[in-house]
C-alpha positions, 0 to 999 in steps of 0.5 A: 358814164365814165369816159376812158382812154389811153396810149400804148404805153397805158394799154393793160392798166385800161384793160384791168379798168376796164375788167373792174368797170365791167365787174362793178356795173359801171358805165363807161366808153372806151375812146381807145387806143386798143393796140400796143402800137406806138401812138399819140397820147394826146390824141386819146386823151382829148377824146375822153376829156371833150366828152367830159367837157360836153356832158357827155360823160360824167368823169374821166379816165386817161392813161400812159406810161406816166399818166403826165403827158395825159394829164397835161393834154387833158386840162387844155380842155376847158371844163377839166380838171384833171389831176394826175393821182399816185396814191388814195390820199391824192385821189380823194383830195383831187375830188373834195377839193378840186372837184377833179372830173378826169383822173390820170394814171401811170402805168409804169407809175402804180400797179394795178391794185394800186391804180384800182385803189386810187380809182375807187378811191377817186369815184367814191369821194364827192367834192366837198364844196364850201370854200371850195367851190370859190377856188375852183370856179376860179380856175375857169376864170 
């Protein structure tokens, strides 16, 4: 299951997601936001990363204008990588090499068949492991 949420700002980038998920029989939660009235990022993003962090969802999603207030607000979950991604080569690289649970997204950043490239790009490359998982199990430490 994915988790997935966003600001105002990030409103329809969700929304095309959210058609692609649906399209493409992947489960999801959406923990909001579902208006364009001005609301707090960090917010929505903590809700998505916590049930990441929990197991409650297998990966995550969070978006807002620029996908960095969100990206931040993520990685202060402990147990998340989050890594804000602007092309496929990021995406792939954020999963087999950092192992990234939480991807986060600009909407103002990439447009929708980008953000939908980078997103399949992102579910469909496993971490590589190896020399690898010694680095990341650093960043838990």
């Amino acid at each position: 299951m994915i988790a997935i949420a966003c600001d105002h700002a990030g409103l329809k980038l969700k929304g095309v997601i959210l058609n692609y998920f649906t399209e493409n029989a992947i489960e999801f939660r959406d923990f909001g936001t579902s208006t364009e009235e001005s609301c707090d990022y960090p917010h929505y993003a903590k809700l998505a990363a916590n049930a990441v962090a929990a197991g409650e969802a297998e990966r995550g999603v969070v978006i807002c204008g620029t996908g960095i207030g969100v990206a931040i607000a993520a990685n202060k979950v402990r147990g998340v990588r989050c890594a804000l991604c602007d092309s496929v080569f990021l995406a792939q690289r954020s999963r087999s090499h950092n192992d990234a649970n939480v991807l986060a997204l600009g909407e103002l950043v990439v447009d929708a068949p980008l953000a939908l490239e980078i997103l399949a790009a992102w579910l469909g490359t496993p971490f590589e492991g190896g020399r690898h998982s010694r680095r990341v199990a650093q960043l838990e430490a």
